[in-house]
Backbone as a ProteinNet text record, in pm:
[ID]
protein_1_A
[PRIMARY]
XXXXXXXXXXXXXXXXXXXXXXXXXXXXXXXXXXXXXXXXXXXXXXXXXXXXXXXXXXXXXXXXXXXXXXXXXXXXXXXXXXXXXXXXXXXXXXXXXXXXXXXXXXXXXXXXXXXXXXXX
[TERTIARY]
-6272.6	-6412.4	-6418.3	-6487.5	-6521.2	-6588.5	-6599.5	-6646.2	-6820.9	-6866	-6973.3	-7060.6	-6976.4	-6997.3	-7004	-6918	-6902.2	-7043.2	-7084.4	-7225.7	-7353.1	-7348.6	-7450.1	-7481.8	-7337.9	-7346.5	-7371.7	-7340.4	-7385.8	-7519.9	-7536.5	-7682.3	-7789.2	-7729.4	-7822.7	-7830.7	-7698	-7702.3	-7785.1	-7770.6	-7844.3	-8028.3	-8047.6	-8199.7	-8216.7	-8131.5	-8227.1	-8197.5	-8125	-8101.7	-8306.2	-8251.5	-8403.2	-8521.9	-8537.5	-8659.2	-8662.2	-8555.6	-8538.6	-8579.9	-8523.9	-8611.1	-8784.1	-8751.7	-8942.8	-9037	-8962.7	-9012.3	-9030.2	-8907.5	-8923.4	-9033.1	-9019	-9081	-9264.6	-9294.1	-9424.3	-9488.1	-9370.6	-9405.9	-9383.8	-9330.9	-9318.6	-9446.4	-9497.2	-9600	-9760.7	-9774.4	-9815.7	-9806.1	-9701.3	-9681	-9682.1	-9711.6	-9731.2	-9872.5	-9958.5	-10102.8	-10131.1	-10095.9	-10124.2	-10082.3	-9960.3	-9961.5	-10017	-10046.9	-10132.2	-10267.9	-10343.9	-10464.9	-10463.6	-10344.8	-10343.1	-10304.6	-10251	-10244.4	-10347.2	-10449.3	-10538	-10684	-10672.1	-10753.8	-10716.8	-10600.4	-10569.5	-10598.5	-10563.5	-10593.6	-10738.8	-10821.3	-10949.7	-11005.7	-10969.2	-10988.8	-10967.5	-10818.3	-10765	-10868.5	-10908.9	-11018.5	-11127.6	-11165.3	-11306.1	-11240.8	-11122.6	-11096.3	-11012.8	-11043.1	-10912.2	-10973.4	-10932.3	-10963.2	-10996.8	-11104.9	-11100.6	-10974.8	-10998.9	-10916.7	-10890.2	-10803.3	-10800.5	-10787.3	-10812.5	-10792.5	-10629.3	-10561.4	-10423.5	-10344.6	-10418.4	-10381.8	-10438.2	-10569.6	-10645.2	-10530	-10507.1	-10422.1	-10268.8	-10211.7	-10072.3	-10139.2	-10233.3	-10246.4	-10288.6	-10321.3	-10378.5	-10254.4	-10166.5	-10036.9	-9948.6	-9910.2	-9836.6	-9889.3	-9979	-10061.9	-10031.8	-10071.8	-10016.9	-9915.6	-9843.2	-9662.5	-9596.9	-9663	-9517.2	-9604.3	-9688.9	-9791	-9749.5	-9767.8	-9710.1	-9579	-9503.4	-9310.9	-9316.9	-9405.3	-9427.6	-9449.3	-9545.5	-9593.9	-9490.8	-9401.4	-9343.3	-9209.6	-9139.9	-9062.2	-9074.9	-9172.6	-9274.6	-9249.1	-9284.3	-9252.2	-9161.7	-9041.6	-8885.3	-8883.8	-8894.5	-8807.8	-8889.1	-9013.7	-9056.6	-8968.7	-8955.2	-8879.7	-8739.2	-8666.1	-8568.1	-8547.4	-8673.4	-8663.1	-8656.8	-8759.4	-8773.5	-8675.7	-8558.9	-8469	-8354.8	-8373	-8280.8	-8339.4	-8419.1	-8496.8	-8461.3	-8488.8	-8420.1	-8298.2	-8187.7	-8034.6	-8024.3	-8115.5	-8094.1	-8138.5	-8240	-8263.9	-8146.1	-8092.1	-7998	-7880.8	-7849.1	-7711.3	-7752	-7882.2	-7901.8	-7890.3	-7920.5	-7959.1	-7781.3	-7724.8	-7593.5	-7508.9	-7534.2	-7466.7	-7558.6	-7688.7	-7729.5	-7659.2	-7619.2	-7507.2	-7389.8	-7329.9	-7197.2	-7203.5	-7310.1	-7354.1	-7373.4	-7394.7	-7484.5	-7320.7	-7258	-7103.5	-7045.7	-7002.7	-6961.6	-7015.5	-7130.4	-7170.3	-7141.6	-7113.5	-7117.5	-6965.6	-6896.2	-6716.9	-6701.5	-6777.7	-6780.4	-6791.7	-6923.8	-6952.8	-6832.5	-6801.4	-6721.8	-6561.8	-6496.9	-6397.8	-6433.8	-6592.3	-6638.2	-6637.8	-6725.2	-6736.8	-6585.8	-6540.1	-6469.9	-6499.7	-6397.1	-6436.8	-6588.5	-6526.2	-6671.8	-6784	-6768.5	-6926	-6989.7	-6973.5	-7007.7	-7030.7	-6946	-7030.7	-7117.9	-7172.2	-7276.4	-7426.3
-9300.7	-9280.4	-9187.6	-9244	-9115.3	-9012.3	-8916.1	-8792.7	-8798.1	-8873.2	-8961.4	-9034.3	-9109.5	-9166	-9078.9	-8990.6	-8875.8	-8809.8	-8758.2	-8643	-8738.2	-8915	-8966.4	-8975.9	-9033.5	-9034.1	-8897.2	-8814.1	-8664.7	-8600.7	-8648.7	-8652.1	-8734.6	-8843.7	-8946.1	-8884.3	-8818.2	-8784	-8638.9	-8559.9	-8438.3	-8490.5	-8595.8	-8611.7	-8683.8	-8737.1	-8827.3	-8691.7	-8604.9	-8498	-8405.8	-8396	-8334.9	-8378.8	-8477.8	-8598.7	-8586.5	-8570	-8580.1	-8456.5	-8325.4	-8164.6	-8189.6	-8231.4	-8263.9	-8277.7	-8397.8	-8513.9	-8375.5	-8311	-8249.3	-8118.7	-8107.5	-7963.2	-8040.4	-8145.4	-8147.1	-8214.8	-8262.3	-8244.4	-8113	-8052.7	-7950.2	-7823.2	-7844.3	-7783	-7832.7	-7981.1	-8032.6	-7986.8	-7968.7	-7922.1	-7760.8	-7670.3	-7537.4	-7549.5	-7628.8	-7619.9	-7671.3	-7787.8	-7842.3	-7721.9	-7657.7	-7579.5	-7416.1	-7396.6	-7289.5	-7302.8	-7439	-7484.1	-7478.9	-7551.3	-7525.4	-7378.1	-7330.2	-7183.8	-7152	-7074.9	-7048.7	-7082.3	-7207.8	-7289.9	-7209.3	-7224.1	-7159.9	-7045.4	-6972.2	-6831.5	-6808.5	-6845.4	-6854.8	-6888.8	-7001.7	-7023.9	-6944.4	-6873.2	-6800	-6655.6	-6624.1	-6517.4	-6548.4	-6641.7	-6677	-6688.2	-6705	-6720.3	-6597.8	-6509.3	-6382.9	-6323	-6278.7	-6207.3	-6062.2	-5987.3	-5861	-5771.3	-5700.5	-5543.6	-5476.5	-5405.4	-5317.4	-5462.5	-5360.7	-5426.1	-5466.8	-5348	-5438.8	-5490.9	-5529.6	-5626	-5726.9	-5756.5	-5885.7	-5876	-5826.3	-5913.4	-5951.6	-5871.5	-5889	-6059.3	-6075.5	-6240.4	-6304.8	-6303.9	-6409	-6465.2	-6287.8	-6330.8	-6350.7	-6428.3	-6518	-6541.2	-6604.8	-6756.8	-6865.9	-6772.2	-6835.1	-6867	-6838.2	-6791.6	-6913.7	-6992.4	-7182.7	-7196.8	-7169.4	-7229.3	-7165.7	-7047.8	-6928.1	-6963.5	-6943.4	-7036.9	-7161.8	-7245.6	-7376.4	-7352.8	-7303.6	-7200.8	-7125.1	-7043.4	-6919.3	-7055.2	-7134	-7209.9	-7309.7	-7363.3	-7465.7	-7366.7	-7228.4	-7136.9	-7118.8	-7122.8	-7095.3	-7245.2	-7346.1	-7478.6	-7513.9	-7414.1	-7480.9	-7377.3	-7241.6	-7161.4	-7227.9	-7271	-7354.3	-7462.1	-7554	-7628.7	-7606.7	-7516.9	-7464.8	-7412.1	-7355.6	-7310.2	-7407.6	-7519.3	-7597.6	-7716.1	-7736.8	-7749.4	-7701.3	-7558.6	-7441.2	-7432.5	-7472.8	-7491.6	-7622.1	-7715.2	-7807.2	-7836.9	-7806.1	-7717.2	-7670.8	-7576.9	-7510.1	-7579.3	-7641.5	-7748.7	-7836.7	-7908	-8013.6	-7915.4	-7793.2	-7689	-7674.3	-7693.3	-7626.3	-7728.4	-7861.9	-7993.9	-8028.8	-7963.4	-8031.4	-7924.7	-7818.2	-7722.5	-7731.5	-7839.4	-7883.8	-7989.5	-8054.6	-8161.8	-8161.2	-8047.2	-7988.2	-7930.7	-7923.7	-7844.9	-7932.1	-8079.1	-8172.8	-8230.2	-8304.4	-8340.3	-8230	-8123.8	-8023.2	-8043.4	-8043.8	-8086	-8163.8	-8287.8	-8429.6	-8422.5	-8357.6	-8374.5	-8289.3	-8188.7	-8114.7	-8186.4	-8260.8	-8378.7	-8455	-8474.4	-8638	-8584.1	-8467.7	-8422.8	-8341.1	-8261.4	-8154.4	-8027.9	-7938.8	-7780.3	-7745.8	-7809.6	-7738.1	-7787.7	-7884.7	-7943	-7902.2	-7863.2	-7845.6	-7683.1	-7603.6	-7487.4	-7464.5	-7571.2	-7557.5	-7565.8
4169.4	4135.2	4013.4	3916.4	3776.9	3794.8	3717.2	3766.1	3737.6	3650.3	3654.1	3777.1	3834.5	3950.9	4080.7	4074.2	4184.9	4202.2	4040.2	4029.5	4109.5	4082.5	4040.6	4277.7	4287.6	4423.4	4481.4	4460.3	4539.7	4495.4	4366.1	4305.2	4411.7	4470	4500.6	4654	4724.1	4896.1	4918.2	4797.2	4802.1	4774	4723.1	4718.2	4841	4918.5	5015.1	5086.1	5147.6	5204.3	5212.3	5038.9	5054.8	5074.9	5068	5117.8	5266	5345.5	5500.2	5499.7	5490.3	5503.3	5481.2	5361.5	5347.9	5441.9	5493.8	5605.3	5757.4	5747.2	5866.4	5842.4	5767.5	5719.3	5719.8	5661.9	5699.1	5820.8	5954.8	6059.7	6141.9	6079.6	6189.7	6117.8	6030.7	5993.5	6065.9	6119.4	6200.2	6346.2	6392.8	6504.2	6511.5	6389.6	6420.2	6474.7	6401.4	6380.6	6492.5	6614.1	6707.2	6802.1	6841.7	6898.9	6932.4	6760.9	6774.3	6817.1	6798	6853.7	6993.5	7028.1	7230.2	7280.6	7185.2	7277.7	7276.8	7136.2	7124.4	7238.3	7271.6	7358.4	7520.5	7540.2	7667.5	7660.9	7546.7	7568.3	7627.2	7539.4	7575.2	7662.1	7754.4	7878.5	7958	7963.2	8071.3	8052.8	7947	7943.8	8024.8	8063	8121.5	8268.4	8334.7	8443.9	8451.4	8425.3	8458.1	8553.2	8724.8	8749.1	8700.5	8828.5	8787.6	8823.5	8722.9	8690.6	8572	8551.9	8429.3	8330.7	8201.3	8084.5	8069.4	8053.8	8090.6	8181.7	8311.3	8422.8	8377.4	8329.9	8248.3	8117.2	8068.4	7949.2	8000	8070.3	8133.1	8189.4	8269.2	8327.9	8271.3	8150.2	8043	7930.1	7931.6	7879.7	7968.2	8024.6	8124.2	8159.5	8176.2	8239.8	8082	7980.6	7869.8	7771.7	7841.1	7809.8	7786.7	7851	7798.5	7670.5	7636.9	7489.6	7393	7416.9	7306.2	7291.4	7392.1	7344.8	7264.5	7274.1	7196.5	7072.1	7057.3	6924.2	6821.5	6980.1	6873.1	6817.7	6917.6	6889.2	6708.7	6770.8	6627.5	6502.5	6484.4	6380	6355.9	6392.2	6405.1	6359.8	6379.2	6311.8	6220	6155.7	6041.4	5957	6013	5910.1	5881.4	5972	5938.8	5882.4	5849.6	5777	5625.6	5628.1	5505.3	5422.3	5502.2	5457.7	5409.2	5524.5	5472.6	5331.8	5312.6	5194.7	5084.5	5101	4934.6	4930.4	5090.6	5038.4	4959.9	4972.2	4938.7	4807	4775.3	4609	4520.6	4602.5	4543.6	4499.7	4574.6	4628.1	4456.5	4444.1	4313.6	4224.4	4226	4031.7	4024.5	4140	4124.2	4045.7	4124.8	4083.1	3933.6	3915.2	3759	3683.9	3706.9	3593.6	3598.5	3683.7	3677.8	3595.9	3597.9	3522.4	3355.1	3368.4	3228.6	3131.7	3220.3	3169.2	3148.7	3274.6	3221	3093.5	3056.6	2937.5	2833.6	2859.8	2711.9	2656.5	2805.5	2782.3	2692.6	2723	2671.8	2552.1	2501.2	2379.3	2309.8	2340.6	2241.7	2247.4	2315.8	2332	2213.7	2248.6	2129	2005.1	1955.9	1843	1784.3	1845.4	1809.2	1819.3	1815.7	1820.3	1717.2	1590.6	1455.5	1479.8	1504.5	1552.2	1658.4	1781.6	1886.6	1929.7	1846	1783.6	1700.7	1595.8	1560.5	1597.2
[MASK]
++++++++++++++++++++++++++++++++++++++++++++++++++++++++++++++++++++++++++++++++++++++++++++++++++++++++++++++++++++++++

């Protein structure tokens, strides 16, 4: 395989790469917003059904009554941050391969032209 062919194929696996992060990153931005809507919703409910007592016996049972939603929630935030991340490695990964790129062609040219030319 030429070293041409090598950039163009790892050029081509690092973009579908990042197209797939994309993909995940704007469902799971979907699913922050759906889950923060259902906690939110429960929360609010469980306020209208909290027994009496102190203020922090009413919030201790509103927070755990609402505790699998909020995990859904806090979870959903954690794999959008991870997507995201894997996204900007994946950013990184193409600027890295377009300045290997950018070095190869400079090689090239100064091979094609010569030393005097290619300092000018």
């Amino acid at each position: 395989m030429t070293t041409l062919a090598f950039y163009a194929e790892e050029m081509t696996r690092l973009s579908r790469l990042l197209d797939g992060g994309l993909d995940v990153l704007r469902d799971q931005a979907h699913e922050v917003a759906e889950a923060e809507h259902d906690y939110r919703k429960m929360v609010a409910q469980a306020w209208l059904e909290t027994p009496e007592g102190t203020v922090p016996e009413r919030e201790a049972w509103v927070g755990g009554h609402c505790a699998s939603r909020r995990r859904r929630r806090d979870l959903a935030e954690h794999m959008t941050r991870a997507a995201l991340e894997s996204v900007r490695a994946r950013r990184g990964q193409l600027s890295a391969l377009q300045s290997l790129l950018s070095a190869y062609r400079a090689e090239a040219e100064f091979v094609r032209t010569g030393q005097d030319e290619a300092m000018v």
